[in-house]
FIMARDREN-926399 format. One record per residue: residue number from 1; residue in one letter; y, z, x of N, C-alpha, C in turn. Coordinates in Angstrom, 2 decimals. Last residue first. Layout:
// FIMARDREN-926399
+-----+-----+---------+---------+---------+----------+---------+---------+---------+---------+---------+
!   n ! res ! n.north !    n.up !  n.east ! ca.north !   ca.up ! ca.east ! c.north !    c.up !  c.east !
+-----+-----+---------+---------+---------+----------+---------+---------+---------+---------+---------+
! NUM !   a !       Y !       Z !       X !        Y !       Z !       X !       Y !       Z !       X !
...
+-----+-----+---------+---------+---------+----------+---------+---------+---------+---------+---------+
END
This chain:
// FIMARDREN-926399
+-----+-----+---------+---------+---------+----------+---------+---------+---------+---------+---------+
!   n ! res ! n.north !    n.up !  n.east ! ca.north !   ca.up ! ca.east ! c.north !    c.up !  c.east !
+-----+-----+---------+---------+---------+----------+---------+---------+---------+---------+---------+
! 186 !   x !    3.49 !   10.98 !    0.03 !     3.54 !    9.90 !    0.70 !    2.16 !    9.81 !    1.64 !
! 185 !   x !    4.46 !   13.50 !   -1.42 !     3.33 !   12.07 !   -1.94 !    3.02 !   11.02 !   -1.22 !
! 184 !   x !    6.74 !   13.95 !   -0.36 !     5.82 !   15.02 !   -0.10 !    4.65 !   14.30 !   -0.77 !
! 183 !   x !    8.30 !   12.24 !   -0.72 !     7.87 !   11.97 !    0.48 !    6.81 !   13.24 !    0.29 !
! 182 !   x !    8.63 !   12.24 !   -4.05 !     8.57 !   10.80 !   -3.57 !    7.94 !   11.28 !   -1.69 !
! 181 !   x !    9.34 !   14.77 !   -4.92 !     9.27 !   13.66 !   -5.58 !    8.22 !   12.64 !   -4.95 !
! 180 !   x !   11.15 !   16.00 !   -2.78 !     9.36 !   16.86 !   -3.18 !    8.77 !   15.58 !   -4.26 !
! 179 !   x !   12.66 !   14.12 !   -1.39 !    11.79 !   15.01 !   -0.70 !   10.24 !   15.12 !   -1.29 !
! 178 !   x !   14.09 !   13.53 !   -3.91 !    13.76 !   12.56 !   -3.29 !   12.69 !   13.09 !   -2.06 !
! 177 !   x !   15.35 !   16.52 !   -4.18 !    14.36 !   15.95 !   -5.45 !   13.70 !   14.94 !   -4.73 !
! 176 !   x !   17.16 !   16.36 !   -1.46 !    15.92 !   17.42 !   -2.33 !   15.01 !   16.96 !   -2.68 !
! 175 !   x !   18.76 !   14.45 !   -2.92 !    17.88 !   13.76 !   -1.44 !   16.48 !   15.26 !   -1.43 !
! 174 !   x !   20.04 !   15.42 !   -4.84 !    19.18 !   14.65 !   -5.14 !   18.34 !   14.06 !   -3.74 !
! 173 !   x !   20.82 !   17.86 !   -3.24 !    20.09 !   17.88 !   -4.28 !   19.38 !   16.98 !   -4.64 !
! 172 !   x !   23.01 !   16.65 !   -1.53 !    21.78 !   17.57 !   -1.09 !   20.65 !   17.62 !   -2.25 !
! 171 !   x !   24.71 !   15.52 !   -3.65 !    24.01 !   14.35 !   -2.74 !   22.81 !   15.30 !   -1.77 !
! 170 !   x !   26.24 !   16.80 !   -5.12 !    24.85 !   16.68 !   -5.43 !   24.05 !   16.04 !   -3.95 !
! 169 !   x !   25.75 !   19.30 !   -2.70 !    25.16 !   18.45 !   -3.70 !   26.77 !   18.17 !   -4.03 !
! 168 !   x !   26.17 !   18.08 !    1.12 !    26.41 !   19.17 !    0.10 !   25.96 !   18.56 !   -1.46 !
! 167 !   x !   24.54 !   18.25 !    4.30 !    24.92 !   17.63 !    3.30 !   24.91 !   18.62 !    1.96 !
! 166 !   x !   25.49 !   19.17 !    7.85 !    25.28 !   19.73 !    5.93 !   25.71 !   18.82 !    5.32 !
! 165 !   x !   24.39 !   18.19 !   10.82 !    25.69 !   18.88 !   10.04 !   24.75 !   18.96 !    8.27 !
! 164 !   x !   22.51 !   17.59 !   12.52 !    23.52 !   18.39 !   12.93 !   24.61 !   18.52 !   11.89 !
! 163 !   x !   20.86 !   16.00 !   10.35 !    21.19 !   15.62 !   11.66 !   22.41 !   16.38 !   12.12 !
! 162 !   x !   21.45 !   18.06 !    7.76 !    20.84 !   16.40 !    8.56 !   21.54 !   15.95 !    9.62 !
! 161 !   x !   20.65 !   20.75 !    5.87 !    21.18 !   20.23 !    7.04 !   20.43 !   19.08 !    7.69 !
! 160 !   x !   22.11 !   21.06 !    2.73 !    20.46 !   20.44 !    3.14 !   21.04 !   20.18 !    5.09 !
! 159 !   x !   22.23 !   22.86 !    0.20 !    23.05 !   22.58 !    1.14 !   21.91 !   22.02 !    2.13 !
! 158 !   x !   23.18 !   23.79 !   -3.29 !    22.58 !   23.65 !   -2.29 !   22.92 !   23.02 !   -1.44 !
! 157 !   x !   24.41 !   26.81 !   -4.91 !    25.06 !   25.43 !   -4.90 !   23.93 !   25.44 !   -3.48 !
! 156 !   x !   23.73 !   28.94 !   -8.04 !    23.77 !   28.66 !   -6.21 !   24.17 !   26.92 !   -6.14 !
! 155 !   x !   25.70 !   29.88 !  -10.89 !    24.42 !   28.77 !   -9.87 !   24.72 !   28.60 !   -8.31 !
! 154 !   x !   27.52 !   31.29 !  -12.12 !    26.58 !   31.83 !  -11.91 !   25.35 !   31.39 !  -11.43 !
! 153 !   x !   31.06 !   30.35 !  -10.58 !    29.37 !   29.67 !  -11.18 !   28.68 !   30.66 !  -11.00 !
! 152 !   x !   32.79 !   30.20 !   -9.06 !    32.64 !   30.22 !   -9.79 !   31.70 !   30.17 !  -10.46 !
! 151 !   x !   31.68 !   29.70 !   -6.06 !    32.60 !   30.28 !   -6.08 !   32.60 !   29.77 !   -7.93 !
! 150 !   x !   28.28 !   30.00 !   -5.24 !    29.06 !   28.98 !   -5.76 !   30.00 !   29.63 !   -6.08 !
! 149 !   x !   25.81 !   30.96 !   -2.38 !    26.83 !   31.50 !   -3.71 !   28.06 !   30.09 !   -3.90 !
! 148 !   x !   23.71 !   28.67 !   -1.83 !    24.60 !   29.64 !   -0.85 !   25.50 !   29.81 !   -2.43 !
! 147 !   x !   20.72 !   27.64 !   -0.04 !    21.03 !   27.85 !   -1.23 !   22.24 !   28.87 !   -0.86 !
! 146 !   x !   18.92 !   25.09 !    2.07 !    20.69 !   26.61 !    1.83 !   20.72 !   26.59 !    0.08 !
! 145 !   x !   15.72 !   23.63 !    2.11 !    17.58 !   23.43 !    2.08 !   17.86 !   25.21 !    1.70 !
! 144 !   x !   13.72 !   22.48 !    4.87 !    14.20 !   23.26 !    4.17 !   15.33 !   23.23 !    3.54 !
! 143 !   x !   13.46 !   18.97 !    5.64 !    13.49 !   20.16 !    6.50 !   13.82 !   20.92 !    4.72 !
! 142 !   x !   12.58 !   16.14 !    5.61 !    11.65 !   17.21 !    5.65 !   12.01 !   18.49 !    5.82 !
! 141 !   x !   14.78 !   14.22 !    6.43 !    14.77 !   14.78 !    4.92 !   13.75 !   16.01 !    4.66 !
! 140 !   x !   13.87 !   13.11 !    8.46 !    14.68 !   14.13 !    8.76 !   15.24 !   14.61 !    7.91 !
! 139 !   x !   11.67 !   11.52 !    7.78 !    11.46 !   12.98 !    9.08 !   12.05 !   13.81 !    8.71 !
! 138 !   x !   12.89 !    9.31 !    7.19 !    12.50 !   10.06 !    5.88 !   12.30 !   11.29 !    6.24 !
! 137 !   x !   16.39 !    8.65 !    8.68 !    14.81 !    8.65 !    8.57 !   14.55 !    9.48 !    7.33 !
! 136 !   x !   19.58 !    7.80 !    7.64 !    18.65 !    8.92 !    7.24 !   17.27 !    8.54 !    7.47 !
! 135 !   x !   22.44 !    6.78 !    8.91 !    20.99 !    5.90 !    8.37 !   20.17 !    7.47 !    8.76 !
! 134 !   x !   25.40 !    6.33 !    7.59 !    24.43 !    7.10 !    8.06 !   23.35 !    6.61 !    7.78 !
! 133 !   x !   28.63 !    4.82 !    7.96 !    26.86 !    4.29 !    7.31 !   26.23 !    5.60 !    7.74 !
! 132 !   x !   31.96 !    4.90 !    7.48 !    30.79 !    5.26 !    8.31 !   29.68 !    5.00 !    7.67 !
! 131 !   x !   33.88 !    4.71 !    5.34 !    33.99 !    4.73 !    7.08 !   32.92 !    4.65 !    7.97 !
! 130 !   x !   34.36 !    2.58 !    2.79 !    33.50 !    2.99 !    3.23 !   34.14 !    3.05 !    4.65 !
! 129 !   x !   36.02 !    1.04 !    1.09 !    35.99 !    2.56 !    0.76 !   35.04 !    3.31 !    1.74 !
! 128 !   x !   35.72 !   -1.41 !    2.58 !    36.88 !   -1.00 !    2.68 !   36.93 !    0.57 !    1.97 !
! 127 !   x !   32.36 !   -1.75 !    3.72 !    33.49 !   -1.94 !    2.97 !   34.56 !   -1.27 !    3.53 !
! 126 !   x !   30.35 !   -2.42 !    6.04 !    31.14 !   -1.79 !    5.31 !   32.27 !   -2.42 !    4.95 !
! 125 !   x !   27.43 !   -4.37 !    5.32 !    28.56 !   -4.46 !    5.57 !   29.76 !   -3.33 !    5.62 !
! 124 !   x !   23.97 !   -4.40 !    6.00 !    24.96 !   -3.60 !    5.63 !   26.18 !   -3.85 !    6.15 !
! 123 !   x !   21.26 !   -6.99 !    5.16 !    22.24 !   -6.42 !    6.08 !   23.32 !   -5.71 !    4.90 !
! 122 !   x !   18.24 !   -5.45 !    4.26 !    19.14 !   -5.97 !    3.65 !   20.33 !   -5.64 !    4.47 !
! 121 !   x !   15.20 !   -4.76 !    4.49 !    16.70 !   -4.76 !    5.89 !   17.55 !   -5.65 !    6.01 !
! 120 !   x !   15.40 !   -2.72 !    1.93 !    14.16 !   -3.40 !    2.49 !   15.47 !   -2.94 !    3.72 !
! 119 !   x !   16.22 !   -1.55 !   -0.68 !    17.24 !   -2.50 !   -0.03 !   16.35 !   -3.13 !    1.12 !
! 118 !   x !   15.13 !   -0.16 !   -3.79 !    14.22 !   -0.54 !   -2.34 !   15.18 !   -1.57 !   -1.49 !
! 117 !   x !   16.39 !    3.01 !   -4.64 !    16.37 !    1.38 !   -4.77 !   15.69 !    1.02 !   -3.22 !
! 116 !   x !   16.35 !    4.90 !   -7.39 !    16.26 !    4.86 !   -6.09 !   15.76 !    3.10 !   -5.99 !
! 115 !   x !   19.21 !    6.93 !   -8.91 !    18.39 !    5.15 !   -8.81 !   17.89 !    5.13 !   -7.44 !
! 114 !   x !   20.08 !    9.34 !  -10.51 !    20.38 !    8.78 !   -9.03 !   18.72 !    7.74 !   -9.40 !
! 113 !   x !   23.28 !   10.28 !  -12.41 !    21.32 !    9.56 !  -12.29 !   21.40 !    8.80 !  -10.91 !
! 112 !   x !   25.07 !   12.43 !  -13.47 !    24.59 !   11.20 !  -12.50 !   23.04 !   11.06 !  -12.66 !
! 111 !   x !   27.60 !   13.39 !  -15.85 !    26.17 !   12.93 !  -15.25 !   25.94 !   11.80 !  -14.43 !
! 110 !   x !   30.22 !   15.15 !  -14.93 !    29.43 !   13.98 !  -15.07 !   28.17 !   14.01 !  -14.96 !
! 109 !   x !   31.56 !   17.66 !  -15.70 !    30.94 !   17.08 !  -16.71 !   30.75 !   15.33 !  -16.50 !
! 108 !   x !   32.05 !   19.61 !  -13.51 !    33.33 !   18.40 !  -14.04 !   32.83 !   17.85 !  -15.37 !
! 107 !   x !   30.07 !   19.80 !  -12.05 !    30.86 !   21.20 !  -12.76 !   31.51 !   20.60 !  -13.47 !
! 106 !   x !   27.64 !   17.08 !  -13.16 !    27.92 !   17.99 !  -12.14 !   28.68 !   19.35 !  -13.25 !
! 105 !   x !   24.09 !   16.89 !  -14.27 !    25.29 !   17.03 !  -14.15 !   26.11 !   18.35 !  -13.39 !
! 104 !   x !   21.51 !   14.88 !  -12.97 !    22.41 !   15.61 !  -12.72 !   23.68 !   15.58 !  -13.02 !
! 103 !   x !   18.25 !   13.14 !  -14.09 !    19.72 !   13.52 !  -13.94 !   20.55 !   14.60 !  -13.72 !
! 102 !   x !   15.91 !   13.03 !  -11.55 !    16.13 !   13.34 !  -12.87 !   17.49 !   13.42 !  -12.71 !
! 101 !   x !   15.70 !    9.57 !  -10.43 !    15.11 !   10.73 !  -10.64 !   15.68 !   12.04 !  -11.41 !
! 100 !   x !   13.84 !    6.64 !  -11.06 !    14.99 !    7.41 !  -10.99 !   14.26 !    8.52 !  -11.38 !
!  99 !   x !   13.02 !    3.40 !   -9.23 !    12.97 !    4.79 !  -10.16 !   13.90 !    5.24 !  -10.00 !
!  98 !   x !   13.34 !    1.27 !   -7.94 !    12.07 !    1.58 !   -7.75 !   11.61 !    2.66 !   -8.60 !
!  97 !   x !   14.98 !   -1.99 !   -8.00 !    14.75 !   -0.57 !   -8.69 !   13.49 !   -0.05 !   -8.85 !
!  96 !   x !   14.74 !   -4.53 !   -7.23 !    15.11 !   -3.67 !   -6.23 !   14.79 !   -2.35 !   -7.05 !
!  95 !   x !   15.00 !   -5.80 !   -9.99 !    13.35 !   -5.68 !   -9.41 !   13.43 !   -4.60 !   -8.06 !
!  94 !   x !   17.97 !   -6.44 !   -9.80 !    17.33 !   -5.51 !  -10.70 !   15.99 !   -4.83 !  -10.28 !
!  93 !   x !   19.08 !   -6.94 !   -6.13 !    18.15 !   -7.74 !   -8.23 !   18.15 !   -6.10 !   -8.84 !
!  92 !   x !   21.45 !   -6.78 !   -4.46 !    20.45 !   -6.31 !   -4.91 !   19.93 !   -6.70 !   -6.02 !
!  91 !   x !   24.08 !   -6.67 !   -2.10 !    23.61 !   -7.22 !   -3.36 !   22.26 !   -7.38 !   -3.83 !
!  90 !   x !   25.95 !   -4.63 !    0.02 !    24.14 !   -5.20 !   -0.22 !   23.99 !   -5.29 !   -1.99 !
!  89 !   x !   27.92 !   -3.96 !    0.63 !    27.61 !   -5.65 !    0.89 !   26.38 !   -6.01 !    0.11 !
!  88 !   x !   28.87 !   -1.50 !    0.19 !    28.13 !   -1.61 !    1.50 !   27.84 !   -3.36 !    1.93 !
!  87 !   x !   30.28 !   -0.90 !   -1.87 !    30.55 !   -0.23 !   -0.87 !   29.83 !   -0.79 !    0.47 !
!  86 !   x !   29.85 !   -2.78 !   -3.67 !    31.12 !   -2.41 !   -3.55 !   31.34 !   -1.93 !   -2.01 !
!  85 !   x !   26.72 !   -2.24 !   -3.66 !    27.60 !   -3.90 !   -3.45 !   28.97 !   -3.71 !   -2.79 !
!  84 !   x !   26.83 !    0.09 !   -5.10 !    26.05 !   -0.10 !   -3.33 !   26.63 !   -1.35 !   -2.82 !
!  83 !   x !   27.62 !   -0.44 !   -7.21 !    28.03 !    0.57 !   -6.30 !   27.52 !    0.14 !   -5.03 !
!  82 !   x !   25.46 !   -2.38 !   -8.69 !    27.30 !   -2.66 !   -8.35 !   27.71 !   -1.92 !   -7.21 !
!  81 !   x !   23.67 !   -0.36 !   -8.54 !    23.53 !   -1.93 !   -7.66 !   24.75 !   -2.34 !   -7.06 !
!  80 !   x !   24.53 !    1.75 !   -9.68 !    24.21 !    1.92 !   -8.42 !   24.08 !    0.76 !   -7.77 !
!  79 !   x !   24.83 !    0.62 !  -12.33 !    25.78 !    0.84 !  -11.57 !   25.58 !    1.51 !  -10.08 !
!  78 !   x !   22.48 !   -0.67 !  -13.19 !    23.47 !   -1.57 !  -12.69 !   24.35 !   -1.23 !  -12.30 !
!  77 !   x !   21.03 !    2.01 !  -13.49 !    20.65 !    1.07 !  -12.14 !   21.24 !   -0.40 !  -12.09 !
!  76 !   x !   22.85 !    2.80 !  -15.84 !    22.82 !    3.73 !  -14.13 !   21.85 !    2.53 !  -13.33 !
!  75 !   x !   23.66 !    0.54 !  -17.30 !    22.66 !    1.48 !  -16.99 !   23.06 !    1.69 !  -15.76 !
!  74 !   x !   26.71 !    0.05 !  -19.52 !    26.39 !   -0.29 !  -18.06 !   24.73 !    0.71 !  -17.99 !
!  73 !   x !   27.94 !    1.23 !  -21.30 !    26.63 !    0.42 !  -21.78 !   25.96 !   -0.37 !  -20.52 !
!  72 !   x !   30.94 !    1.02 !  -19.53 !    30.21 !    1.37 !  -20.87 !   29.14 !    0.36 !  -21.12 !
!  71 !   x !   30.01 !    1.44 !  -15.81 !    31.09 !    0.80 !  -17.10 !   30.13 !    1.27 !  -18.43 !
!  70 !   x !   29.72 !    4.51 !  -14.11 !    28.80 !    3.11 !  -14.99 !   30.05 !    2.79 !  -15.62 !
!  69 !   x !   30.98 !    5.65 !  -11.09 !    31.16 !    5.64 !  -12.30 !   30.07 !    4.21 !  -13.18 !
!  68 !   x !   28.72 !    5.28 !   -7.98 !    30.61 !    5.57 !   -8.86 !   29.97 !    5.93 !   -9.80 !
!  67 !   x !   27.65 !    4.81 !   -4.47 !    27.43 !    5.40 !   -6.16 !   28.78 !    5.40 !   -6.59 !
!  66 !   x !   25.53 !    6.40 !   -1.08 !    26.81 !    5.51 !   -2.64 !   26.61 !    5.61 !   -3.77 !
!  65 !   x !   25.69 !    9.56 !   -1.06 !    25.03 !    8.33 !   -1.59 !   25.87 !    7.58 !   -1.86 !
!  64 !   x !   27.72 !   10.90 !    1.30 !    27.24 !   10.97 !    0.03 !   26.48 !    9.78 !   -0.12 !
!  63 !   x !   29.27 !   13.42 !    4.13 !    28.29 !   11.93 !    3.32 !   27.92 !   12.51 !    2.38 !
!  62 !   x !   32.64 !   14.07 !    3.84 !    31.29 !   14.47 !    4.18 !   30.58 !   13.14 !    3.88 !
!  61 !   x !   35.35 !   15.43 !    5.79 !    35.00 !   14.19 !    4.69 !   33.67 !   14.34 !    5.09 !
!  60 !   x !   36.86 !   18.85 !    6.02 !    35.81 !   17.52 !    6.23 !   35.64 !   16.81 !    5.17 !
!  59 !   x !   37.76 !   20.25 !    4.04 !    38.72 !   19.73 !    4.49 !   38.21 !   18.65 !    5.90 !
!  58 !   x !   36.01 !   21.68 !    3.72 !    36.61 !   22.93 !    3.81 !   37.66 !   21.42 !    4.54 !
!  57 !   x !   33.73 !   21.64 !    1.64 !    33.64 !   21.14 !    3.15 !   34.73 !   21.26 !    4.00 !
!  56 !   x !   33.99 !   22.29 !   -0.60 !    32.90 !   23.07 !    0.00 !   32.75 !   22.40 !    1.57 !
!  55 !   x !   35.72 !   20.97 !   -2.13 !    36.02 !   22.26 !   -1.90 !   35.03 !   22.43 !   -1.20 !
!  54 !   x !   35.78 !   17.28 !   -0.31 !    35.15 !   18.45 !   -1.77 !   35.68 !   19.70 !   -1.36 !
!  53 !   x !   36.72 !   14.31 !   -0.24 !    36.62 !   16.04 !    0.36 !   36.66 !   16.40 !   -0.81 !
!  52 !   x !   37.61 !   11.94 !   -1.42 !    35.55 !   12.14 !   -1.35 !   36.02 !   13.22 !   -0.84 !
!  51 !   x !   39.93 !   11.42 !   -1.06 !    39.72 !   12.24 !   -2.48 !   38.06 !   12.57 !   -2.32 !
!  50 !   x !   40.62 !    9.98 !    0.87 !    40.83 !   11.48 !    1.20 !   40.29 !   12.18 !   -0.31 !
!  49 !   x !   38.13 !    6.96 !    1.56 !    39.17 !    7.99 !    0.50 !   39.46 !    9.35 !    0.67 !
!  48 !   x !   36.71 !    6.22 !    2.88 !    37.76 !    7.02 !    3.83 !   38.69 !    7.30 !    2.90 !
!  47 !   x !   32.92 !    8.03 !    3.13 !    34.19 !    7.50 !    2.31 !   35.52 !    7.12 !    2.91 !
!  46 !   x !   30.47 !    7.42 !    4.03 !    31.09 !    8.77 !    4.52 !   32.73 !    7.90 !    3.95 !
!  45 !   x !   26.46 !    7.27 !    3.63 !    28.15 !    6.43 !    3.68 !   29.35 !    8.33 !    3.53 !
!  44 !   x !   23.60 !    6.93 !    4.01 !    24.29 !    7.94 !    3.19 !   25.78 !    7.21 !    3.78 !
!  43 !   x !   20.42 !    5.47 !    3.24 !    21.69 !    5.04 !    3.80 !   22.43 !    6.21 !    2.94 !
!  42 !   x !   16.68 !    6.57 !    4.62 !    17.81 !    6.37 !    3.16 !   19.62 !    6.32 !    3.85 !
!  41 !   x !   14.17 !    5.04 !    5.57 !    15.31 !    5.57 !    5.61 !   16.22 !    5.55 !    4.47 !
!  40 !   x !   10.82 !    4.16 !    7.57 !    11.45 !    4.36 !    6.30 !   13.15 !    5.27 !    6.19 !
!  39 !   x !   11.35 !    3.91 !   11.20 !    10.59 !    3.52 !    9.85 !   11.09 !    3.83 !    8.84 !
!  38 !   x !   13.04 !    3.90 !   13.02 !    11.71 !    4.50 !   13.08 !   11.13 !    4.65 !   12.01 !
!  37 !   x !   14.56 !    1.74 !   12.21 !    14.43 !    1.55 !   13.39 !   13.09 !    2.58 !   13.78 !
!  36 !   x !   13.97 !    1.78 !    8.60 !    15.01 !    2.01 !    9.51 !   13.95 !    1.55 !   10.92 !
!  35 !   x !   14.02 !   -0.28 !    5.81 !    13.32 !   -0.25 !    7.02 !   14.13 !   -0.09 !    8.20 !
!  34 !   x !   15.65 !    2.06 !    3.28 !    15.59 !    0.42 !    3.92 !   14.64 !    0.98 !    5.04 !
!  33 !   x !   16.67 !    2.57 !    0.12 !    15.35 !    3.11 !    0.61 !   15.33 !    1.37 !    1.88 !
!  32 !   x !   19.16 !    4.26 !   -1.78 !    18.87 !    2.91 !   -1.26 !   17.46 !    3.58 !    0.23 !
!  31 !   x !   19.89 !    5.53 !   -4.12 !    19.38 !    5.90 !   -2.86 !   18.43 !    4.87 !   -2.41 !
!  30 !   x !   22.76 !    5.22 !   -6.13 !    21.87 !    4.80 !   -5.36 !   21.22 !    5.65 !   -3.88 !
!  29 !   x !   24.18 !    6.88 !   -8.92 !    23.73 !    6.91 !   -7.25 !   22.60 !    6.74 !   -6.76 !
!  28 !   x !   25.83 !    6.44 !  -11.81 !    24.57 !    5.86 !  -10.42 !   24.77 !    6.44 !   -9.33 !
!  27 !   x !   27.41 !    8.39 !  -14.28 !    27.52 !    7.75 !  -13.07 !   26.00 !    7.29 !  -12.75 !
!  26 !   x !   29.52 !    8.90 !  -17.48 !    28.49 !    8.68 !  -16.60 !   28.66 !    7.80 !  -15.25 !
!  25 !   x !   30.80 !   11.07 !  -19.03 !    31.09 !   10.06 !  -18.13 !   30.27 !   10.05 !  -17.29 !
!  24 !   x !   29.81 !   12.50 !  -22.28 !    29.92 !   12.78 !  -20.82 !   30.20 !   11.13 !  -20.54 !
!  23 !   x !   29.90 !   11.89 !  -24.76 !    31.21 !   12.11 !  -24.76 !   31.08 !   12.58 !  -22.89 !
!  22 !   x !   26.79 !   13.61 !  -25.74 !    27.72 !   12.63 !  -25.85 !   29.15 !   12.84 !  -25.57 !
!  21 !   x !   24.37 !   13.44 !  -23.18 !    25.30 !   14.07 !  -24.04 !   26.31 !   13.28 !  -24.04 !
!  20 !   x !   20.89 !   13.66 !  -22.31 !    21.85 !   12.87 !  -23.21 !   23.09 !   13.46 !  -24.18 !
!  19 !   x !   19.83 !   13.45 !  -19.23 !    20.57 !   14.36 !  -20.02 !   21.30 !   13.42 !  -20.97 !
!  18 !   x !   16.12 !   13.89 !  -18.28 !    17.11 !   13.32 !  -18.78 !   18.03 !   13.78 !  -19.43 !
!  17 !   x !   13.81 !   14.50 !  -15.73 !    14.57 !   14.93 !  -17.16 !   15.98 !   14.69 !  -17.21 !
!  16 !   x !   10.46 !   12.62 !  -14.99 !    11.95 !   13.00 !  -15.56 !   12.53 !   13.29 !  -16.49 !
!  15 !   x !    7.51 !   12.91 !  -14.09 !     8.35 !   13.03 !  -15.30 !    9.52 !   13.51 !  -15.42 !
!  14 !   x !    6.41 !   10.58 !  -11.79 !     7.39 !   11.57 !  -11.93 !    7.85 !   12.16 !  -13.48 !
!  13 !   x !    4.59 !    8.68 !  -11.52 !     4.03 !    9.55 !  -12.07 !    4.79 !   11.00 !  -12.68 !
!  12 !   x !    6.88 !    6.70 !  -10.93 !     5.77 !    6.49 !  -11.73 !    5.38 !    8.12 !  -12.45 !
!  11 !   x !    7.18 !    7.46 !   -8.15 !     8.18 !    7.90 !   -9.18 !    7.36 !    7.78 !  -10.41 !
!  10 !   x !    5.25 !    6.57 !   -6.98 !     5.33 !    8.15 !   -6.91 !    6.32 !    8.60 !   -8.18 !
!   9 !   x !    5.28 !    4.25 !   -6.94 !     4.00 !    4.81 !   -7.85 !    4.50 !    6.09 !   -7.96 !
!   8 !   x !    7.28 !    3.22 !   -5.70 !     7.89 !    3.51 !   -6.71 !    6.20 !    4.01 !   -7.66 !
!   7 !   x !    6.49 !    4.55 !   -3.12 !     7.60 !    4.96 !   -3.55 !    7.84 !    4.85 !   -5.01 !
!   6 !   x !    4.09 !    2.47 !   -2.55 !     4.06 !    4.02 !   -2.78 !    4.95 !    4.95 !   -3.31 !
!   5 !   x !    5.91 !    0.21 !   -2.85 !     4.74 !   -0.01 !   -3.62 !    4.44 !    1.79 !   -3.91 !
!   4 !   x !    7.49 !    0.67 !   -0.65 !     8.20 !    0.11 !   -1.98 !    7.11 !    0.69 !   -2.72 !
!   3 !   x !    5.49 !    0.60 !    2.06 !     6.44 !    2.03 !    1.07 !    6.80 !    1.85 !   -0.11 !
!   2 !   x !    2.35 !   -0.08 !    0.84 !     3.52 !   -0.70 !    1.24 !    4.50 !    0.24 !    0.88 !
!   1 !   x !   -1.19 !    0.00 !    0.85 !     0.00 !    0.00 !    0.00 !    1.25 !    0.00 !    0.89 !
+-----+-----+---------+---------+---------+----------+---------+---------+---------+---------+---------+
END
């Protein structure tokens, strides 16, 4: 079997949970799945919009999945395609869609659905919202994540360390889920 092929059986068997509320603003985030240099990898991008700093990175620009907003009646895996296009070059079919994994809403009231997509070694362009590419082995998704007090919230907020620094959710969270989902099946 073939990662694509194992990746998207795994999701297959995944039972996702879905959030249907009305009057939320929905989003995609792609987790684009390519043939890295030591084998399987996920692309994380580092924005040069000053608006991608979050409260939890204390005034670092961090990585995230690509990904935006869906247009109306848009599906989360045409707006992670679009998204990943926007941001990276890589124009993608539909058939690129390998699964999704369960939705997340954030504090703000979006839901995201993160799309995991097979980009193979589809060249990467950056864009103009985009500063940086991170190319994520699957290795280095194996490690433990931070669970650390959320300054408002009676929910821990998680925190995944890659390659010498912290990724923060969601984008820790759904690379999480993408962990026990999809590589702990592998």
């Amino acid at each position: 079997m073939s990662p694509p092929e194992e990746i998207a059986d795994a999701l297959r068997r995944f039972r996702r949970r879905r959030t249907r509320r009305w009057g939320l603003r929905r989003a995609g985030l792609a987790v684009a799945v390519i043939s890295g240099a030591t084998g399987p990898a996920v692309l994380l991008t580092r924005r040069t919009d000053p608006a991608a700093t979050g409260p939890s990175c204390s005034g670092q620009r961090q990585f995230a999945l690509p990904g935006g907003r869906a247009d109306r009646w848009e599906p989360a895996s045409g707006a992670a395609r679009r998204q990943l296009a926007g941001e990276l070059g890589m124009r993608l079919p539909p058939e690129s869609t390998l699964g999704l994994l369960d939705d997340y809403v954030t504090h703000s009231g979006l839901v995201i659905t993160p799309v995991v997509l097979w980009a193979a070694t589809h060249w990467v362009q950056h864009r103009v919202p985009v500063a940086e590419v991170l190319t994520v082995p699957f290795a280095d998704l194996d490690v433990e994540p931070v669970f650390v007090a959320s300054a408002g919230s009676n929910r821990s907020a998680i925190r995944l360390p890659v390659q010498g620094g912290w990724l923060h959710a969601p984008t820790a969270a759904v690379l999480h889920q993408f962990r026990e989902v999809v590589l702990c099946r592998l």
